[in-house]
C-alpha positions as CSV (number, residue, x, y, z in Angstrom):
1,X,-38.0,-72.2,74.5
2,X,-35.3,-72.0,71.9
3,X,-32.0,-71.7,72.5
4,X,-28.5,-71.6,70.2
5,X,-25.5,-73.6,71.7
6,X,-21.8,-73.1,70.4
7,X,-19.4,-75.8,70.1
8,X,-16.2,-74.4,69.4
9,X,-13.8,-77.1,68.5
10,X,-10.1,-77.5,67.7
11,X,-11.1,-77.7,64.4
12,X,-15.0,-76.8,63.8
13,X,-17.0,-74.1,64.5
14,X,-19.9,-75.7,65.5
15,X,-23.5,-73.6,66.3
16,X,-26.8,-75.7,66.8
17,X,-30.2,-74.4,67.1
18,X,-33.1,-75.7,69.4
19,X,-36.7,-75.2,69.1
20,X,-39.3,-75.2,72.5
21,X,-39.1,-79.3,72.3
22,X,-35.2,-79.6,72.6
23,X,-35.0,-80.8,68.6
24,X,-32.2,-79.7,66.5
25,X,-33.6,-77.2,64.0
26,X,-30.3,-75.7,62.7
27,X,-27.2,-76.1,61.9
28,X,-23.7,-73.9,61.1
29,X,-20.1,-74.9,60.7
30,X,-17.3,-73.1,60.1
31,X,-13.6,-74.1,59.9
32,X,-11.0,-73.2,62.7
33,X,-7.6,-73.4,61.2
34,X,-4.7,-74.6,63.3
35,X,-1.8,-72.3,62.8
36,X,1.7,-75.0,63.4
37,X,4.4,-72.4,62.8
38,X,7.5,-75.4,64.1
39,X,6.2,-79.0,64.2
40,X,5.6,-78.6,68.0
41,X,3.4,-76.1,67.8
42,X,-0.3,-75.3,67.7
43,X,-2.1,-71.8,67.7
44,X,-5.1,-70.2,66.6
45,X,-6.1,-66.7,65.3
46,X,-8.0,-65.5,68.1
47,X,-10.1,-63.0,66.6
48,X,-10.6,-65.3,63.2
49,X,-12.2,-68.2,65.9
50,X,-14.6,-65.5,67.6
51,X,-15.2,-64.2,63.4
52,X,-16.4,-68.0,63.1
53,X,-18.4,-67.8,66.1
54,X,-20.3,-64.8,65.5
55,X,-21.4,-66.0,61.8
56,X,-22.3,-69.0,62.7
57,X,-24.4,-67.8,65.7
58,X,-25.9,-65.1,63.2
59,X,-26.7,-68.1,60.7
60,X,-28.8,-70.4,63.4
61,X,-30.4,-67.1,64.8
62,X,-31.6,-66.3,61.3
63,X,-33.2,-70.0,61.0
64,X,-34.9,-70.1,63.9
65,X,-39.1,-69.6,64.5
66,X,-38.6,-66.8,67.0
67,X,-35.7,-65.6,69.2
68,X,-32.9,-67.8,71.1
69,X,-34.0,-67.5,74.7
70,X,-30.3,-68.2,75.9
71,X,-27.4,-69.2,74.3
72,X,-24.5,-71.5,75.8
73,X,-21.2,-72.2,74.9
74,X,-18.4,-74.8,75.6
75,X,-15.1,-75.6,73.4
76,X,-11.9,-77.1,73.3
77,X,-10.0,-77.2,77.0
78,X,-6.7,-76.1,77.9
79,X,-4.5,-73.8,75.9
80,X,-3.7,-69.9,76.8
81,X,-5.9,-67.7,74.9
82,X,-4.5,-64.5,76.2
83,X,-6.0,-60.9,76.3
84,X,-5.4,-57.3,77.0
85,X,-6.6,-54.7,79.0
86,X,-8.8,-54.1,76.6
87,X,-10.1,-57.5,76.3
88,X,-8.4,-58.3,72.7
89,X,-6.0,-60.8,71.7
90,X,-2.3,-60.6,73.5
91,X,-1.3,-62.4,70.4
92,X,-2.7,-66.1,68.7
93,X,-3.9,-68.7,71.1
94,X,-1.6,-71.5,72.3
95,X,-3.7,-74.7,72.0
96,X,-4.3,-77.6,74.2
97,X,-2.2,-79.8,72.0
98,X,1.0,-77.4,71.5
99,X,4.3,-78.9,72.2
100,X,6.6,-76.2,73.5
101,X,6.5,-76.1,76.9
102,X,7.2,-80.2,77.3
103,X,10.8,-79.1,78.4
104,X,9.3,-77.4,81.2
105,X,7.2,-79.9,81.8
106,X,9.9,-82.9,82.1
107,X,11.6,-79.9,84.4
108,X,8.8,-80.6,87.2
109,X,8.8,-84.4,86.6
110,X,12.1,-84.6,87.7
111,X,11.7,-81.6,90.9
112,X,8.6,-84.2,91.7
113,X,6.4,-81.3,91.2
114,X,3.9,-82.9,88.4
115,X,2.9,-85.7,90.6
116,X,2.4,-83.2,94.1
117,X,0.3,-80.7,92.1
118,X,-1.7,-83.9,90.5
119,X,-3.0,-84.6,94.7
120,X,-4.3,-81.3,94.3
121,X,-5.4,-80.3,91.2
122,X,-6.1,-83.7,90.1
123,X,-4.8,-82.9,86.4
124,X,-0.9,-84.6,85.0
125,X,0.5,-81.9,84.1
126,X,1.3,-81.4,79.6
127,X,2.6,-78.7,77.4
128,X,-0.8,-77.6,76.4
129,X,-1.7,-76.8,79.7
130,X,-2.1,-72.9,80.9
131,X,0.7,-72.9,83.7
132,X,3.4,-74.8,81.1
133,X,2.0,-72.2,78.5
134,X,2.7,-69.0,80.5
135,X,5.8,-70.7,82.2
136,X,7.3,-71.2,78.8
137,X,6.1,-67.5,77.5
138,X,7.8,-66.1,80.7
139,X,11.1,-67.3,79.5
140,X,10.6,-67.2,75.6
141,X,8.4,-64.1,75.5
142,X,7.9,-61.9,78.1
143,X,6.5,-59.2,76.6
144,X,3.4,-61.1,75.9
145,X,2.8,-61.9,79.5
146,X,3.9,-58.2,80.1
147,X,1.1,-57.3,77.5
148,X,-1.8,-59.4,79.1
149,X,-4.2,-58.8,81.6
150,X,-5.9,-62.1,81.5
151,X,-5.4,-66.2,80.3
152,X,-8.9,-67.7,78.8
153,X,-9.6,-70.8,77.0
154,X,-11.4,-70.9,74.1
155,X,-14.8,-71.0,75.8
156,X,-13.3,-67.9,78.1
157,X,-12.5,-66.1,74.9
158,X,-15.6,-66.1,73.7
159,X,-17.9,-65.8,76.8
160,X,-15.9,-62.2,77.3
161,X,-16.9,-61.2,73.5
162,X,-20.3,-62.4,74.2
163,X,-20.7,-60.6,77.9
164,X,-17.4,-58.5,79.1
165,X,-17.4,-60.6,81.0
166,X,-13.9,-62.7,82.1
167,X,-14.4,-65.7,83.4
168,X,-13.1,-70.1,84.1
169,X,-14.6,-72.6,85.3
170,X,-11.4,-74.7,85.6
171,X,-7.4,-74.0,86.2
172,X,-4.6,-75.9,86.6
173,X,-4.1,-73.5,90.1
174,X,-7.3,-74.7,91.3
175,X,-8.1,-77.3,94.1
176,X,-9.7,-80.2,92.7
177,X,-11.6,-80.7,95.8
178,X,-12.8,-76.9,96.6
179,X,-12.8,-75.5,92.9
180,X,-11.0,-73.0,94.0
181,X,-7.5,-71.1,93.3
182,X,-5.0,-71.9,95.7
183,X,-1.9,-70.1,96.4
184,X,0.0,-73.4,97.0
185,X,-0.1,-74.2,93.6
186,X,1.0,-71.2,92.8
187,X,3.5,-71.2,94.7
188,X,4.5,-75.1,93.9
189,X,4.6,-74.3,90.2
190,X,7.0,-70.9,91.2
191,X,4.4,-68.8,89.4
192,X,3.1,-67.0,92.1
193,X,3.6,-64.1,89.0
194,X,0.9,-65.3,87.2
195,X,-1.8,-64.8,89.8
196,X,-2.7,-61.5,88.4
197,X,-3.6,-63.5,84.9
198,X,-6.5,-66.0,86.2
199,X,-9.7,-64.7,85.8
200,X,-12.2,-66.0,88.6
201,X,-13.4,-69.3,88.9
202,X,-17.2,-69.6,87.9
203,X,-19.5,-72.3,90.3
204,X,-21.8,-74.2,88.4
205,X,-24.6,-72.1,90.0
206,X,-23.1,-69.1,88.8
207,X,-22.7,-69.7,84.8
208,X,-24.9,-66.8,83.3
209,X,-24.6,-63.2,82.3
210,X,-26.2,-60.8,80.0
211,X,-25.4,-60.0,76.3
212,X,-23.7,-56.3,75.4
213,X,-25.4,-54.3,73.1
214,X,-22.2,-54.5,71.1
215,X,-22.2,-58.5,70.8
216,X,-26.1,-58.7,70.3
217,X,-25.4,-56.7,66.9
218,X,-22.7,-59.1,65.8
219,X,-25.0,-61.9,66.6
220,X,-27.9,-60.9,65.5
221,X,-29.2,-61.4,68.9
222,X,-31.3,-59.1,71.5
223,X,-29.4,-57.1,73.8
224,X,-29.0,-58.8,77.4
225,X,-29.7,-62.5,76.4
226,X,-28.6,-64.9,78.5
227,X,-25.1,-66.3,77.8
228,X,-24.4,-69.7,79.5
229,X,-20.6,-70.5,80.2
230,X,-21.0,-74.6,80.1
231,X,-18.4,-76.8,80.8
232,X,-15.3,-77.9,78.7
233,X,-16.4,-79.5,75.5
234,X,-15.1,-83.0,77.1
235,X,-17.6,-82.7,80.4
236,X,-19.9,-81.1,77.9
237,X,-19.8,-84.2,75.3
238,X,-20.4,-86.5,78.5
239,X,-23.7,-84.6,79.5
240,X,-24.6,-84.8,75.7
241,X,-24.7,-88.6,75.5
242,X,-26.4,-88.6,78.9
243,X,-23.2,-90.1,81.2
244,X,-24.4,-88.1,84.2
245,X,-24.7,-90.2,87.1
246,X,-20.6,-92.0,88.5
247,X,-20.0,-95.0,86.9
248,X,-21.2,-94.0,83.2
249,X,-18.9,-94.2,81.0
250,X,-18.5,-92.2,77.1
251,X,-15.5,-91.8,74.6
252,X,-15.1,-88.7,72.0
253,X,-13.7,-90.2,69.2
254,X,-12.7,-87.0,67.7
255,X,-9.3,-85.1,67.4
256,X,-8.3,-86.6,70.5
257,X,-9.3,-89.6,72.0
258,X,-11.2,-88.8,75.0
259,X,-12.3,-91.4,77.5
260,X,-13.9,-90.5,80.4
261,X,-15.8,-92.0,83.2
262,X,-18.2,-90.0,85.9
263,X,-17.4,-90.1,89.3
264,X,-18.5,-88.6,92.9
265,X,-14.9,-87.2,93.8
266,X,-12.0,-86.4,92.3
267,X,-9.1,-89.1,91.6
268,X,-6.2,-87.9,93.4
269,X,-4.7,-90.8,94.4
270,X,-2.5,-93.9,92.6
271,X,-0.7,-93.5,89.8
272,X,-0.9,-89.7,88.3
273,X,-3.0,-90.0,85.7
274,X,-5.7,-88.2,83.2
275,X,-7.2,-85.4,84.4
276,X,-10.1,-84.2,86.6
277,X,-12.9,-81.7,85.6
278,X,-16.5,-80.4,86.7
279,X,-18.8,-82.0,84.6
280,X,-20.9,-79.1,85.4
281,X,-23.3,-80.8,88.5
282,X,-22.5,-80.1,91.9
283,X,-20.5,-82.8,93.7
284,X,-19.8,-84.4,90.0
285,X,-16.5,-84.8,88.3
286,X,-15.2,-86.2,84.9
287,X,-11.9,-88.7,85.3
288,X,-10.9,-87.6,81.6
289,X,-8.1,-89.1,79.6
290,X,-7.7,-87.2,76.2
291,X,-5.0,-88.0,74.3
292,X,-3.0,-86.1,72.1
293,X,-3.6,-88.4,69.0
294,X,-7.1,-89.7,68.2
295,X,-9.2,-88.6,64.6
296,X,-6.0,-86.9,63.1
297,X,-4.3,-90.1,63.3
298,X,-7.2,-92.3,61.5
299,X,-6.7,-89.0,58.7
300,X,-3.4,-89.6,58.6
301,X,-3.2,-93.6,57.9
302,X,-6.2,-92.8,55.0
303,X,-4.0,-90.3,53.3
304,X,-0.9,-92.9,53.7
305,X,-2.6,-95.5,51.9
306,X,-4.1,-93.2,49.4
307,X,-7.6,-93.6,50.5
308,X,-10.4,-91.1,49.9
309,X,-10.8,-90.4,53.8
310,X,-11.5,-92.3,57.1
311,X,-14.7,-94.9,55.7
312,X,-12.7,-95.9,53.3
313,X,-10.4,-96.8,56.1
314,X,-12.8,-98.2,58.2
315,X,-13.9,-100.5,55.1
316,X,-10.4,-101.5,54.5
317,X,-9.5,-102.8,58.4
318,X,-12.8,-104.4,57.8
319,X,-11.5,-106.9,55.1
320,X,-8.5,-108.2,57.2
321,X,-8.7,-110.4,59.9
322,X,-9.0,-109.3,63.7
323,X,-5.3,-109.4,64.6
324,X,-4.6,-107.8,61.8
325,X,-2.0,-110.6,60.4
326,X,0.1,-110.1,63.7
327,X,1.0,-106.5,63.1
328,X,0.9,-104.2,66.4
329,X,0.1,-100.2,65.9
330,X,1.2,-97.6,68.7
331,X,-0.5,-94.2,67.8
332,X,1.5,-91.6,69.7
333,X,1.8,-89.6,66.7
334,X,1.3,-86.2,67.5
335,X,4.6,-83.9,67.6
336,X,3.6,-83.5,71.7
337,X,4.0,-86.9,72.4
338,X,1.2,-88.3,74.4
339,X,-1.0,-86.7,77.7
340,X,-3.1,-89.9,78.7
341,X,-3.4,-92.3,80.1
342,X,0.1,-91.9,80.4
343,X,2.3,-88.8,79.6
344,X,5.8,-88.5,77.4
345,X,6.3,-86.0,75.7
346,X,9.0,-88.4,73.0
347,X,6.3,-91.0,72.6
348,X,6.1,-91.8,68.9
349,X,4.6,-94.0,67.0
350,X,4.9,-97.2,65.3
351,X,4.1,-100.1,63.6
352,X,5.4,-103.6,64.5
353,X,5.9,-107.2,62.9
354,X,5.5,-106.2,59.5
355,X,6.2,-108.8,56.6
356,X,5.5,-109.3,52.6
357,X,2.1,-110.9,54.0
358,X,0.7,-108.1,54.9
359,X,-1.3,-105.7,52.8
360,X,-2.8,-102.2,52.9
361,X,-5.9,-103.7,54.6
362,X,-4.3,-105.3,57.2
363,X,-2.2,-102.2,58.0
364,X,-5.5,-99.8,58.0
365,X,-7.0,-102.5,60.8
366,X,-3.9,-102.5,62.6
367,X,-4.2,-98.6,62.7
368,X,-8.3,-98.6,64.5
369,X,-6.9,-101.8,66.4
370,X,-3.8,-99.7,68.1
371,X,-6.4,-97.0,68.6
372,X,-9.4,-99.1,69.9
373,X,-7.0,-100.4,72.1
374,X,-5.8,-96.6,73.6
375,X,-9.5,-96.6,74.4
376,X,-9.5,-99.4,76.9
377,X,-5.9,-98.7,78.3
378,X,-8.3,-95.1,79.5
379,X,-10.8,-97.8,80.9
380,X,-8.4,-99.5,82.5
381,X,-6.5,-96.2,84.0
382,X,-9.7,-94.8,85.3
383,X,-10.8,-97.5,86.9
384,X,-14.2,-99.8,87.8
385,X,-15.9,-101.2,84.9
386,X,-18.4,-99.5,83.5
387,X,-21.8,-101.4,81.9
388,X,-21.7,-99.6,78.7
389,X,-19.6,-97.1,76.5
390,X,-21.2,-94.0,74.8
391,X,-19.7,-92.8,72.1
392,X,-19.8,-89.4,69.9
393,X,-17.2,-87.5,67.6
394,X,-16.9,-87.8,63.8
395,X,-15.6,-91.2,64.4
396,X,-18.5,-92.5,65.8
397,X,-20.1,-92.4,62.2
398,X,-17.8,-95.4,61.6
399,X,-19.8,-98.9,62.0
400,X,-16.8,-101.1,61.7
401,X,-14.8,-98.8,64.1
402,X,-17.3,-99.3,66.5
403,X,-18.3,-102.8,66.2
404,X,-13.8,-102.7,67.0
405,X,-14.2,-101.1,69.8
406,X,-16.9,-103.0,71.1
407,X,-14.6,-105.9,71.1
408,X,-11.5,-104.6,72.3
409,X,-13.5,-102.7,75.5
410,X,-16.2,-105.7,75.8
411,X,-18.9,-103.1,76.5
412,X,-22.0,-102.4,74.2
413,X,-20.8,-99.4,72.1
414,X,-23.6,-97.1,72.0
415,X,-23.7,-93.7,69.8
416,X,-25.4,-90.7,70.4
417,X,-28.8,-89.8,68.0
418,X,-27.4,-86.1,68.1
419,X,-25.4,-84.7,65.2
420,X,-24.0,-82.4,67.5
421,X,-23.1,-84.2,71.2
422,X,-21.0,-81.1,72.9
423,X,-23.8,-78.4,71.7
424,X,-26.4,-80.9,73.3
425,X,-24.2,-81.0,76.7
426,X,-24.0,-76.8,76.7
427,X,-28.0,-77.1,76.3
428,X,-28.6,-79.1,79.1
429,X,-26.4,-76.7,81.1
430,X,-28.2,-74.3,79.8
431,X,-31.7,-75.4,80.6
432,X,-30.8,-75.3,84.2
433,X,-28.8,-72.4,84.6
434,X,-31.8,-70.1,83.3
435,X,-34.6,-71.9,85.8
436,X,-36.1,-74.0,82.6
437,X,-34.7,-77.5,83.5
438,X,-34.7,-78.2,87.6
439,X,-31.4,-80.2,87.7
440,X,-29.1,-81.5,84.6
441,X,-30.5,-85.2,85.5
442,X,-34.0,-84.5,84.4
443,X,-32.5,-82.3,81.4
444,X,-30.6,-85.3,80.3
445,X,-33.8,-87.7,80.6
446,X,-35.6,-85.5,78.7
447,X,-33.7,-84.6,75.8
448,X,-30.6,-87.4,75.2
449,X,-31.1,-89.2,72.4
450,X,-29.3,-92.6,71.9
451,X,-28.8,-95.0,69.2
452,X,-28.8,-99.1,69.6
453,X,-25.8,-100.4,71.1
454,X,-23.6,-102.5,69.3
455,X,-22.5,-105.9,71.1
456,X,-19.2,-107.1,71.7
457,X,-18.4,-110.5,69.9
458,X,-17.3,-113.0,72.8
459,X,-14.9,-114.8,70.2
460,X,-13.0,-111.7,68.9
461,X,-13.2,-110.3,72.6
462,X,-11.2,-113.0,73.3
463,X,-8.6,-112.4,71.2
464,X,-8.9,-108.6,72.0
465,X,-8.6,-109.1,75.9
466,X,-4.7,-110.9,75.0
467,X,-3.8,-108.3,72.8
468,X,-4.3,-105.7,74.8
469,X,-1.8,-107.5,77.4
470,X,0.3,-107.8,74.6
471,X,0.0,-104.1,73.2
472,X,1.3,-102.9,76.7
473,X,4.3,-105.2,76.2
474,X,5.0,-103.4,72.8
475,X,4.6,-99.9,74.7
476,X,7.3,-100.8,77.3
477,X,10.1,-102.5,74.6
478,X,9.5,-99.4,73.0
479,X,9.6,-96.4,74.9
480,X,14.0,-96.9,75.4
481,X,13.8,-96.1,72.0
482,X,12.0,-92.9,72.1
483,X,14.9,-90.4,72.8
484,X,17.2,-92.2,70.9
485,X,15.0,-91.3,67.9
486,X,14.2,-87.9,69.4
487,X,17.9,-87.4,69.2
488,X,18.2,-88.6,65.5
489,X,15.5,-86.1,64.5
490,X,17.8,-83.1,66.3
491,X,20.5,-84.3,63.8
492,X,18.5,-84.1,60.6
């Protein structure tokens, strides 16, 4: 049985093909380019992501031994990818990480409606969200809203090209706990408007529909193959390492952070926090903490020092000294602020205790150290302590980054054998949504592949478990000084 599975990411296109045993026989990439027209923003071309879809599907199909019996999508979360009555674009996608909406947002903190929608839709509310989106369009640009018949995300988007289908498996207007729209929220948010947007909620046994003729030519597929709407990429990258069953525990180390833990309900309860998603098997849920910054900002600190990319980096922080001379690294550097495990939309970052002692090595270590150390504040916010953490993302190619975050954590670090950990997720959802796998338990034990884990050192976890303490210190003597610099940037 082969199959082709789409991964479409913030930034990669990514297309995987599988032969009858599950192994990865081919591969396609394509870029997605993030379009930041103000330095909150984030958008993408609509029409140039499905572009990258379609050629890349066309280039596995073409590699393949005989035809895909199904293919299955997931992608990026969040966002508004908005569409007409003729299923095109409304206008460019507003992404999961876009910025605009956070005066809205700090609008329902202070009404107290962020943490009552959280008890039911188990999600803290952030810009990039779909109600803060169309919220913010309704008083910025109405005339898209007027223009739209429906609000996707990216997986959405391109199931409807695929099928003609419109269709979501999660919403911020949905009940956590039923899966299901509820006018309440609707009604909490004042939006009660935008009911006429969501297209309806898809139950995990209900993720399949036929090819059109029309897609099957872009593809290069046959007319009426299956197409598999899987879960978000996050829930997706969880099946893909094989965190199925609650208590497993994995981390995308990609353009955000992701942490996430399994669990048998929804967390609705203590301090709003992270957010909740299917992770695609009845009764299962994913208590996900995805960050705003995460890969960009190991990119960043590489082209700061005037390194050739993020192993140089890696090799660098691995020359200095755990600690990294005493200098302390908050990465809230995306324009958004930051989503989890706490949310602010001023957060910033910054880097603390510098002297003429230190060098560029010990500010590259500082750098995976504050980041490392983002990674347990997630463990520590979803609570329970997990045996082991699995990791996947283009980070999780670095072996000094993970021998860090072994420490910091003090859980074996253990990375997927995949090149390609979301695609892997969509093809377990895939296997059981056509009949060919009987549940995604026996899916997973049959085709996750896992690396050896790498050990936490009990001296340097030591050292790790006081820092941490102390990196929260740093975080709260910090965060007065947030909209005081947010106001210095308004004057410049």
């Amino acid at each position: 049985m082969a199959a082709i599975c789409v991964d479409a990411g913030t930034t990669l296109i990514k297309a995987v093909g599988y032969d009858a045993s599950g192994a990865e026989v081919a591969l396609a990439r394509r870029e997605a380019g993030v379009i930041r027209r103000a330095a909150a923003t984030a958008e993408q071309d609509m029409t140039a992501v499905w572009d990258a879809v379609a050629q890349s599907v066309r280039e596995v199909a073409a590699a393949l031994d005989e035809p895909a019996d199904f293919v299955a999508l997931t992608a990026q979360g969040d966002g508004a990818w908005l569409v007409d009555e003729t299923g095109r674009p409304a206008g460019p996608a507003i992404l999961w990480n876009d910025g605009r909406a956070a005066g809205i947002v700090e609008e329902w903190a202070r009404d107290g409606v962020v943490e009552r929608a959280f008890r039911r839709n188990g999600s803290l509310t952030s810009s990039g969200l779909q109600h803060a989106v169309l919220a913010w369009l309704r008083r910025h640009e109405p005339r898209r809203l007027e223009r739209s018949s429906a609000v996707l995300t990216c997986a959405g988007w391109i199931f409807s090209r695929m099928t003609g289908e419109l269709a979501a498996d999660e919403s911020p207007f949905m009940d956590a706990r039923t899966r299901a729209h509820t006018p309440d929220l609707l009604d909490e948010y004042g939006m009660r408007w935008a009911e006429r947007l969501l297209p309806a909620l898809r139950a995990d046994t209900d993720r399949a529909a036929d090819l059109t003729g029309e897609a099957a030519a872009e593809l290069g597929l046959p007319p009426g193959t299956p197409v598999v709407l899987a879960p978000y990429d996050i829930a997706a990258t969880a099946l893909g390492v094989g965190a199925v069953q609650p208590g497993q525990a994995s981390s995308i180390l990609g353009t955000t952070l992701c942490t996430q833990t399994v669990v048998d309900a929804p967390g609705l309860t203590g301090e709003p926090a992270g957010i909740n998603v299917g992770l695609g098997v009845p009764g299962r849920y994913l208590r996900a903490f995805p960050t705003f910054s995460g890969g960009e900002v190991v990119g960043w600190a590489a082209r700061l020092l005037g390194l050739g990319g993020p192993a140089e980096l890696a090799d660098l922080a691995d020359g200095a000294a755990p600690g990294a001379g005493g200098l302390a690294f908050l990465p809230y550097l995306s324009p958004a602020g930051e989503r989890a495990p706490f949310h602010d939309p001023l957060a910033r970052g910054a880097l603390l205790g510098l002297s003429f002692e230190h060098g560029r090595a010990e500010v590259a270590r500082a750098v995976l150290e504050g980041l490392s150390l983002v990674i347990q504040d997630c463990l520590v916010a979803a609570g329970g302590r997990p045996r082991e953490l699995r990791v996947c993302g283009g980070g999780a190619a670095s072996a000094p980054w993970l021998r860090l975050i072994a420490d910091v954590t003090g859980l074996p670090v253990i990375r997927s054998a995949d090149a390609e950990v979301g695609a892997r997720g969509a093809y377990l959802t895939g296997l059981v949504a056509t009949g060919a796998a009987p549940d995604v338990d026996e899916a997973a034990r049959r085709h996750v592949r896992l690396g050896p884990a790498r050990e936490p050192d009990p001296g340097r976890r030591a050292l790790y478990s006081q820092m941490y303490e102390d990196f929260l210190t740093v975080r709260e003597m910090n965060t007065p000084t947030w909209p005081v610099l947010t106001r210095t940037r308004g004057r410049s």
